[in-house]
N, C-alpha and C positions, 0 to 999 in steps of 0.2 A: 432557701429551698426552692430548686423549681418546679414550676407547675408544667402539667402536661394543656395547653388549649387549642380549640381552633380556631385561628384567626383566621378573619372574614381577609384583609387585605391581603392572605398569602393564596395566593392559586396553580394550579394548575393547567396548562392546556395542553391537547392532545394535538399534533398537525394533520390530524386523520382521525376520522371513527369509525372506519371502516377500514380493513387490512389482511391482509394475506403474510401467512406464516412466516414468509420467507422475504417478506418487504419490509426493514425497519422503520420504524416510527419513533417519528421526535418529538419529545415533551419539553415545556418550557415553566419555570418556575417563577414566579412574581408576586415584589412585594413592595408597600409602601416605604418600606425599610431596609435597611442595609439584611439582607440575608447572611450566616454563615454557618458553617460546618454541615451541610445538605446532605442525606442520605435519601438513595429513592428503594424503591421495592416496587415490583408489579405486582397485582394480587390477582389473580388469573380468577377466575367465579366472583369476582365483589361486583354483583351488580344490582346491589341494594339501592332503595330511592334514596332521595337528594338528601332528604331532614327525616329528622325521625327516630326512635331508640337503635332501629339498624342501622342509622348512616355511617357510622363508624366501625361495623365488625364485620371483617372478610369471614367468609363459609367456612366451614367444618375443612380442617385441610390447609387451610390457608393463613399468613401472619393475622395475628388480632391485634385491635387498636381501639382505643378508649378515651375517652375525655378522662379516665385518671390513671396518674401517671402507674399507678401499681400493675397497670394491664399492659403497657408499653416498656417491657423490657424489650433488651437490646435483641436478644435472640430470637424474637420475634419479625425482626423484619429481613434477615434473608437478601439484605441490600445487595445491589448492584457495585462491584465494586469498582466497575470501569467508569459507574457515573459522581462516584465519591466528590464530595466538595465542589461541584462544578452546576451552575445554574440552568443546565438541560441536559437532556440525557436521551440517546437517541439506543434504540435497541429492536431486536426481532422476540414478538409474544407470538407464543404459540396456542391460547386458547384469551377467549373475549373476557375481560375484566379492566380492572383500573389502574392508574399509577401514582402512586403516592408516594409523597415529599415531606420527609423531617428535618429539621435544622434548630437554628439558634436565630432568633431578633430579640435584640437587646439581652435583657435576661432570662428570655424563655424560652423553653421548649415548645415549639410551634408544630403542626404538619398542615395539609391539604395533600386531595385528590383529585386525580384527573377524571370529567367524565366518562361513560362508557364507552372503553373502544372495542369493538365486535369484533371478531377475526372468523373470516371467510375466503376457504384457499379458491385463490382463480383458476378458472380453469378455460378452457375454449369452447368456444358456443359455437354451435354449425346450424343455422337454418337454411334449409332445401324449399325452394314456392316455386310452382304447385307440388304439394304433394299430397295425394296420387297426383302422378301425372299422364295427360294420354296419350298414349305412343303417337310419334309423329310432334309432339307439344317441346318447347324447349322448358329447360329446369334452370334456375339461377340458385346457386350454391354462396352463403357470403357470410365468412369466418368471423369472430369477433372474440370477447372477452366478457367473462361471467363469473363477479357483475361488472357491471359496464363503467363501475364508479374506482375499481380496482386500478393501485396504481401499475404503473406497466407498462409497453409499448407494444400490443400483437405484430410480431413477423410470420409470415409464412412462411416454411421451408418447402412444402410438397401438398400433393393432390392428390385423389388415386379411385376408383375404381372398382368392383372384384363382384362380380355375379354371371349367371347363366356360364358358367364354365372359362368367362372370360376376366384379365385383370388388366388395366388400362391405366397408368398415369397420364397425367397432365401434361399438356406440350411444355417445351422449357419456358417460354414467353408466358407462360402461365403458372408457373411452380412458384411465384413465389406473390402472386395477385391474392387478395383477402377475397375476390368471388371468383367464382368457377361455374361453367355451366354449359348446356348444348341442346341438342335435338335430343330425346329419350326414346330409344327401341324396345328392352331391357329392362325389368327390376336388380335392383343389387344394392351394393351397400357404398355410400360415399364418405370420402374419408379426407381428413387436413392434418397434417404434422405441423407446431409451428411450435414458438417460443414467445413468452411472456416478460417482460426486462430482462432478457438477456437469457432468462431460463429454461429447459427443455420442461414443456408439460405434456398431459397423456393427452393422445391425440381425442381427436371428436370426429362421430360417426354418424351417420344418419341412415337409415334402411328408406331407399327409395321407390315406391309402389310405381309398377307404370301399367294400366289399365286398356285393355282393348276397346278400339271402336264398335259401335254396332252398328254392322254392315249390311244387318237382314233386311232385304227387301229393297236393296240398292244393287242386288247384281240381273240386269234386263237381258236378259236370251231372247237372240233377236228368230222370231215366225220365218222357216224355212220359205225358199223359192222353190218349185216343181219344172221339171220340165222335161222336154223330147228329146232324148238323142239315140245317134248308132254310133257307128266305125268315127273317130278313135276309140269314145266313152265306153261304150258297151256294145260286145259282138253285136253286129249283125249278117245276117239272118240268127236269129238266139238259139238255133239248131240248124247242123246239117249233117247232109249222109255222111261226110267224114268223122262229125259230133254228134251222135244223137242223142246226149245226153245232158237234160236241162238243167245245167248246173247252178248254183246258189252264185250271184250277184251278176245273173246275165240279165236276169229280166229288169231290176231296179236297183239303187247302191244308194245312202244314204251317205253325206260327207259333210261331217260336225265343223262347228265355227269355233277355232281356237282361242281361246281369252287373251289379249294382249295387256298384259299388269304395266305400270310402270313403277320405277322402284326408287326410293329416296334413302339418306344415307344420314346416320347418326352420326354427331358430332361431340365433342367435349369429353363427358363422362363416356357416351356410348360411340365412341371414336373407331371406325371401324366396322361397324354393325349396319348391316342392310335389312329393309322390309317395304312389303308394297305400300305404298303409301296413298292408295286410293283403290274404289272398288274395280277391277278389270272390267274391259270392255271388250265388244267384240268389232274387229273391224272386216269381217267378212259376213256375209250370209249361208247360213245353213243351207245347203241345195239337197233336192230329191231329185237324181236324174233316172228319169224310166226311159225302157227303152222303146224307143221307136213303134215294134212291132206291135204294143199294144191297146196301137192308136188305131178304134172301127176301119178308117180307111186307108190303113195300110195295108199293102200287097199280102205280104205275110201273115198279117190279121185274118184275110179274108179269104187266103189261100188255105186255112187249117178247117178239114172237112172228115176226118177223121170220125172212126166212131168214139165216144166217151166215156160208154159200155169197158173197153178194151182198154186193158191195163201193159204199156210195155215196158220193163226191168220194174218193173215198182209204180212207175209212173203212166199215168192217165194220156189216151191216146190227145196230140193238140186238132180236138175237135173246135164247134162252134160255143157250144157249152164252157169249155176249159181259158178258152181264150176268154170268156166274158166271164167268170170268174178271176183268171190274172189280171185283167183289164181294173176289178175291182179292188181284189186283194193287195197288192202288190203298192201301189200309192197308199194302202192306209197300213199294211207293213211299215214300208219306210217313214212313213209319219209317225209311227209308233219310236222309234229312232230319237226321233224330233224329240219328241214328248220326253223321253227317259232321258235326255241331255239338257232340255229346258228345268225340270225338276231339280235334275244335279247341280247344275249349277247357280240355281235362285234357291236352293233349300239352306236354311239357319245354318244346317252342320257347315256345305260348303265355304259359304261366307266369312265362317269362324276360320277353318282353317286358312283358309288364305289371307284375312286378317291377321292369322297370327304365325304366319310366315315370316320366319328373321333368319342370317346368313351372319356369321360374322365373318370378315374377309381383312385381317390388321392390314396385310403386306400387297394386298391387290389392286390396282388402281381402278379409278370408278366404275362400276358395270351400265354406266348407262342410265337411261332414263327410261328403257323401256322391254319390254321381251314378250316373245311371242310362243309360248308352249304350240309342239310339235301337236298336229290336226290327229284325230284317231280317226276312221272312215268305218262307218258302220252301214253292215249290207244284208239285203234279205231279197228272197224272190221266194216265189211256187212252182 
């Protein structure tokens, strides 16, 4: 009669304990003795410990196996029949258990099991550093395999892109590189297609944060210049009998200093995408040009004798009185000017938005390293 036992000299090994669904694994059988007639079976959930009343019985579900033979019938093991009679047996498990081996030494019925082999489908790994990252900063994108003990060979096929209304693959020289990366203007979402021994898997994604600088109190509006002029700048005489009419930006004109940004260009992921890349400067001076006549010893200054009493079309006769109020007014008018463009452009709000100035441009070739927004000219008189 034969007995059902476990012999110590019959084993099992696994060429892997770790596996991915669709990667066969090879088992080998060995023993001090001539082995034959070897049946295997995997038992998907056997992942009872080594020794012990459960070492021998797969889960609810699963073949059961016994050190006596009444528990080891045939229909119990669900063999493999590609690996029938042959001393290894290589196969694709779809969930982490064991694999086990019945046969014949000498006159008995013998098995062993392989330890546990875990199965964990790979998939693609994408990490993005820095992330956040802050605008103006480069990002390094570098694909892998997870987990990393997974057999397999990672290929890239592709690279790509797709935020703020824009979508951007990888240059070709780069489609098929395991890291990807460039200047970051842009948040969005980065992406890798590639293949695992030979196989297509679902791609890997990464949402990339890209973070504004803070610019407050980095933008210097530079203290206006004042000064004297007439003809070309500002009529002179600032009335006559053909004009007698003291019109707004005769007497002073205020002329704003335009910010000169310069602009830097995103690369890689944000390929195409433009933003300033530093706080604007100004490379002019603010001027306050007054005019002439309302300097004490000028002609015209001192030529207005008028009464002050005396109102003509609306306005005040150019007495001694009126001119030594324009004389006053009219510079700290146009300083007023000063002030409301100083404000504007050293305030938080402003700062922000021109920090957060971006252009994307795919098809334009470089814009330069620098630009000059058009002057506004702001003017007052009395």
């Amino acid at each position: 009669t034969l007995t059902v036992e476990e012999i110590n000299p019959l084993s099992v090994r696994a060429d892997r304990t770790e596996t991915d669904p669709a990667e066969p694994v090879g088992f080998t059988a060995r023993a001090d003795e001539e082995m034959r007639n070897l049946e295997w079976a995997f038992v998907a959930g056997d992942t009872f410990p080594e020794s012990g009343p459960a070492a021998s019985r797969a889960p609810a579900g699963g073949a059961t196996f016994s050190t006596s033979a009444a528990a080891a019938p045939a229909a119990d093991w669900n063999a493999l029949a590609s690996c029938r009679r042959k001393e290894a047996c290589t196969t694709r498990i779809a969930a982490s258990g064991r694999m086990w081996v019945r046969g014949h030494i000498e006159d008995q019925i013998v098995f062993a099991r392989s330890e546990i082999v875990r199965v964990q489908p790979v998939r693609l790994k994408l990490d993005c550093t820095p992330n956040p990252v802050t605008r103006g900063q480069s990002i390094t994108c570098t694909a892998s395999k997870d987990p990393a003990s997974a057999p397999g060979e990672v290929k890239i096929t592709g690279w790509s892109f797709a935020g703020a209304g824009s979508t951007i693959k990888a240059e070709e020289e780069d489609q098929h590189s395991p890291t990807w990366g460039g200047t970051m203007v842009v948040s969005g979402t980065i992406s890798v297609v590639g293949t695992i021994g030979g196989r297509a898997v679902e791609p890997a994604t990464v949402a990339v944060n890209v973070i504004g600088r803070n610019w407050t109190g980095k933008i210097k509006y530079p203290d206006a210049t004042s000064e004297f002029v007439g003809e070309p700048d500002l009529p002179y005489p600032p009335v006559t009998p053909e004009n007698p009419e003291l019109e707004d930006g005769v007497l002073g004109v205020y002329l704003d200093a335009p910010p000169v940004a310069s602009y830097g260009e995103g690369s890689g992921p944000n390929k195409g995408w433009v933003y300033v890349d530093e706080p604007p400067l100004f490379s002019m001076t603010p001027l306050i040009r007054l005019n002439v006549a309302l300097r004490p010893d000028n002609p015209f200054y001192r030529a207005q004798r008028g009464d002050s009493g005396v109102r003509l079309s609306g306005r005040p006769a150019c007495g001694p009185a009126f001119m030594r109020q324009a004389a006053r007014h009219v510079p700290a008018h146009e300083d007023g000017h000063h002030q409301v463009a100083k404000s504007h452009y050293e305030s938080s709000t402003t700062a922000e938005t021109l920090e957060q100035t971006t252009l994307y441009e795919p098809n334009s070739t470089s814009p330069g390293r620098s630009c000059s927004t058009s002057s506004s000219n702001r003017s007052g008189a009395d």
